[in-house]
C-alpha positions in Angstrom: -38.6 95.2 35.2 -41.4 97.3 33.8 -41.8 96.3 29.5 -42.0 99.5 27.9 -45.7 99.2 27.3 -46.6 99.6 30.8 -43.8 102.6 30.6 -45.4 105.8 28.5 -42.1 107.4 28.7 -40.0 104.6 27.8 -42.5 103.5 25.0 -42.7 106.8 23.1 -38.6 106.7 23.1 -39.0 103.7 21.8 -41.1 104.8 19.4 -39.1 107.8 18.1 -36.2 105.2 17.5 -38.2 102.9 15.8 -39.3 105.6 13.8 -36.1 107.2 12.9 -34.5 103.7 11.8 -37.0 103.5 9.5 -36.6 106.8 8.0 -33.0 106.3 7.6 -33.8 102.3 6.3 -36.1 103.9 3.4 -33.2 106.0 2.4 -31.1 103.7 2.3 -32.7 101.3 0.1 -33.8 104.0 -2.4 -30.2 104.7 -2.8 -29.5 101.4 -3.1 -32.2 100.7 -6.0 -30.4 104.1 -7.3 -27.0 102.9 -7.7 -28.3 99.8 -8.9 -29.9 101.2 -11.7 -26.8 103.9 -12.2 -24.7 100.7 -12.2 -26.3 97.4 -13.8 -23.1 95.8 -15.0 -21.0 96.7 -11.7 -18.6 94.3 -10.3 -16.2 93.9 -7.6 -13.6 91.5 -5.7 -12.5 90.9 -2.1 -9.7 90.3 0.0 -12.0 89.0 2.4 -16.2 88.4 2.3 -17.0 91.1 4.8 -19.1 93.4 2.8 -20.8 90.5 0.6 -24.4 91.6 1.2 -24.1 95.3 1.3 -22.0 94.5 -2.2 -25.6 91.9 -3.5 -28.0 95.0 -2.1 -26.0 97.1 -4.3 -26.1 95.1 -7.7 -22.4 94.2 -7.7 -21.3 90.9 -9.4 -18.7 89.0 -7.2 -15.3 88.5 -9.5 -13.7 86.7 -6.8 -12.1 83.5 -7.4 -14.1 80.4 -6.0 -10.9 79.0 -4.5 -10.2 82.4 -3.1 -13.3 82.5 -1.1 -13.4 78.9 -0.4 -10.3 79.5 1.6 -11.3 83.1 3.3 -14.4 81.0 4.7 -12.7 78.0 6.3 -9.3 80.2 7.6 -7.3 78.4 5.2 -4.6 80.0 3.0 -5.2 80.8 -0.7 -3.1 78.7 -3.0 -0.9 80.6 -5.7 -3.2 79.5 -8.4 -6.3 81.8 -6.7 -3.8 84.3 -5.3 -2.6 84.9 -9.0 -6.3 84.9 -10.4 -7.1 87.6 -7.7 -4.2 89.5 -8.6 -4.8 89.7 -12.1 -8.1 90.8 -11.9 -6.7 93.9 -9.9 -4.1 94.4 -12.8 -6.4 93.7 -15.6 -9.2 96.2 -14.4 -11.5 93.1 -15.6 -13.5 94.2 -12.2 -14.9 98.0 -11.1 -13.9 97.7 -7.8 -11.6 95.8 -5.1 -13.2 95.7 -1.6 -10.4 95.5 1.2 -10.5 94.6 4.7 -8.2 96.6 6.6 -8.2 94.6 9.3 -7.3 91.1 7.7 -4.2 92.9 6.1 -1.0 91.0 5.2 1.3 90.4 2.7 -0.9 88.6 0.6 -3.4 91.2 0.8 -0.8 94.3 0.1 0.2 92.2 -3.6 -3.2 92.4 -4.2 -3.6 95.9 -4.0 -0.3 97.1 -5.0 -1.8 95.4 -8.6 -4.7 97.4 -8.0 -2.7 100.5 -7.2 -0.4 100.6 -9.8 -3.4 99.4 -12.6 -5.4 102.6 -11.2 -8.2 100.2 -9.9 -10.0 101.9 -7.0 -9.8 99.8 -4.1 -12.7 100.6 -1.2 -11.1 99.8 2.4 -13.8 98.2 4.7 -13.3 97.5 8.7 -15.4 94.9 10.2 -16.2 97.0 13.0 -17.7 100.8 12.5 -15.7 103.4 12.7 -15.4 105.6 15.6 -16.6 108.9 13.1 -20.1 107.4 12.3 -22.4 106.8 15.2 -25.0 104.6 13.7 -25.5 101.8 11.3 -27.2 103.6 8.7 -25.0 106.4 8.7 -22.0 104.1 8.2 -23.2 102.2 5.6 -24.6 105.4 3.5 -21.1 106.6 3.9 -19.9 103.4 2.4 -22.2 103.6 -0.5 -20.7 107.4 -0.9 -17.5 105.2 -1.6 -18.7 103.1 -3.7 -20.2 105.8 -6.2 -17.0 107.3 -5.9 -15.0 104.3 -6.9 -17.5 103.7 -9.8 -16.9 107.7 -11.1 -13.3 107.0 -10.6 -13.2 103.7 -12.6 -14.8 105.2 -15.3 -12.5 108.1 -15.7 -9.1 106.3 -15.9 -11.2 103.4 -18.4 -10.7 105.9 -21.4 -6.7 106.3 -20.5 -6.2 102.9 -19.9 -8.1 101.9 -23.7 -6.0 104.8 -25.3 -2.9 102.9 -23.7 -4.2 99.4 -24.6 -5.3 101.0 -28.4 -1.8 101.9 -28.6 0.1 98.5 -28.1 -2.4 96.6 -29.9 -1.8 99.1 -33.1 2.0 98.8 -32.9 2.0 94.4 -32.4 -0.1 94.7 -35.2 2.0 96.9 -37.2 4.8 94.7 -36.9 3.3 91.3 -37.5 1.9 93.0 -40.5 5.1 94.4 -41.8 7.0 93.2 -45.0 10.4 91.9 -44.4 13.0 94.2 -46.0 15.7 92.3 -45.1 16.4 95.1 -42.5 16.9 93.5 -38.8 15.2 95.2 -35.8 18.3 96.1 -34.5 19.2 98.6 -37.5 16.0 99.7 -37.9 15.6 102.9 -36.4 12.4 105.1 -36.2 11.6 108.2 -37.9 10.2 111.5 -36.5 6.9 110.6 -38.4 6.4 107.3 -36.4 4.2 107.0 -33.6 6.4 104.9 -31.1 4.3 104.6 -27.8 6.3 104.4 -24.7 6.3 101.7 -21.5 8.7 104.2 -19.3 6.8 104.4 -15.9 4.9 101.4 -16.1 5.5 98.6 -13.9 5.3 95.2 -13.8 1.8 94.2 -12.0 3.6 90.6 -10.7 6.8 92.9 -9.4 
């Protein structure tokens, strides 16, 4: 077989490919250094490692529990102890972002983010192999970026709801610590109109 340097036509195509992945490799990492300068504090977990480096290029922090990853590396099972950590840094909204891997999906997985779900945490699903609608790498990982910036733009616009809710119940437990006993139990004590009770109807459990 001919190399393609003693092969004009097969060394310009060459050539032009070359050329076109590195176009589309300078892009990439100037929206890279971008989001990483839109986003120094970002963070993220993961129901499995698969988008670890893209996640590093992109400035995120891993959140996810050592044992956790210890166990996603070796193809052993969590214990509860890590499965419980992970969970409740879906629920807490202590990360940005959860990163899931479709394809590794179980039970385990769906608790995870169902806590993320119902806390309003956007979760990013990931395959390990690229989708049929994007035809090369560089397209498919500027697409996952596009994700990413939208899960940032969504995290940020639930964060004020959530501190209004949080605001809330930290004002009423403090209220009532702070309260005077009048001799009144809680049981016959009912509110007035001018008393700002805030309400738990709709929320759910994160550990249901």
């Amino acid at each position: 077989m001919r190399s393609p340097r003693h092969d004009p036509p097969k060394a310009r195509r060459f050539a032009a490919r070359l050329k076109a992945w590195k176009t589309d490799e300078e892009k990439l990492e100037k929206t890279m250094a971008g989001f990483k300068k839109d986003h120094p504090d970002a963070t993220y977990a993961a129901t499995e490692s698969v988008a670890y480096y893209l996640m590093d290029d992109l400035g995120f922090t891993d959140k996810t529990p050592q044992g956790y990853i210890q166990a996603m590396t070796t193809g052993a099972q969590p214990d509860r102890a890590d499965m419980d950590n992970l969970r409740m840094l879906a629920s807490s909204r202590t990360i940005n972002v959860l990163v899931n891997d479709t394809q590794q999906a179980n039970d385990m997985t769906n608790t995870i983010t169902g806590a993320a779900g119902r806390s309003q945490l956007p979760v990013v699903d990931i395959t390990e192999q690229m989708p049929s609608d994007q035809k090369t790498l560089g397209s498919w990982i500027a697409a996952l970026i596009e994700q990413f910036q939208s899960a940032m733009t969504a995290f940020d616009n639930t964060e004020e709801g959530h501190r209004k809710v949080d605001g809330a119940d930290a004002s009423r437990n403090h209220s009532s610590d702070s309260t005077p006993d009048s001799g009144i139990s809680d049981s016959e004590h009912q509110p007035t109109n001018s008393e700002h009770m805030p309400s738990n109807q709709g929320q759910t459990d994160p550990g249901k």
